[in-house]
C-alpha positions as CSV (number, residue, x, y, z in Angstrom):
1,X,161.6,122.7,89.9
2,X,161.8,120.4,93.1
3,X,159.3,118.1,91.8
4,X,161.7,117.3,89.1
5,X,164.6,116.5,91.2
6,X,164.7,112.6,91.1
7,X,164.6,113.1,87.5
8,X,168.4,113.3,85.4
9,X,169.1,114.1,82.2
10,X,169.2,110.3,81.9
11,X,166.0,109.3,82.8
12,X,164.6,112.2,81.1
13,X,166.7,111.1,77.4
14,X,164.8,107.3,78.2
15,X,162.0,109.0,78.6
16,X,162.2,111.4,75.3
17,X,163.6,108.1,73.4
18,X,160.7,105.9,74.4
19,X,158.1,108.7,73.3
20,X,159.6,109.1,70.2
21,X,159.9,105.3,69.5
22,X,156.1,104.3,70.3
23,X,155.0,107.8,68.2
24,X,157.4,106.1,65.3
25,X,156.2,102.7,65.8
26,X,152.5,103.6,65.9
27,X,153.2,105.9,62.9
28,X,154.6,102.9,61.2
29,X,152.3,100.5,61.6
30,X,149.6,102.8,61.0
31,X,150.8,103.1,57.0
32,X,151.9,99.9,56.8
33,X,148.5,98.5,56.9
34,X,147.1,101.4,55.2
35,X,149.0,100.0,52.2
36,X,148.3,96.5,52.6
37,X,144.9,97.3,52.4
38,X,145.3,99.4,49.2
39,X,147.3,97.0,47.4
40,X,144.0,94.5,48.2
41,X,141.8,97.1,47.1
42,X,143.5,97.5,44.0
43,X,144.4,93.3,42.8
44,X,140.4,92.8,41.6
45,X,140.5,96.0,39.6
46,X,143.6,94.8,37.5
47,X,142.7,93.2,33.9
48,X,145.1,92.2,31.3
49,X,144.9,93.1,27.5
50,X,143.0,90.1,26.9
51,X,139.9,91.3,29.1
């Protein structure tokens, strides 16, 4: 397509890279605080045998 023309295979692997990186990052994050906030959830409800 000429609209792609100023576009390599370069700029286009940057691109790809850079997609896949903040999808990763975001993903990562995402569950990262997901169990943080389990792990709080779950501290209160812990008792020893001598409860």
């Amino acid at each position: 397509m000429p609209q792609m023309m100023p576009l390599n295979w370069l700029s286009l692997m940057f691109l790809f890279i850079m997609i896949f990186y903040c999808f990763s990052n975001m993903n990562y994050f995402n569950f990262l605080s997901l169990s943080k906030k389990e792990e709080i959830k779950k501290s209160p409800m812990i008792f020893n045998w001598k409860w």
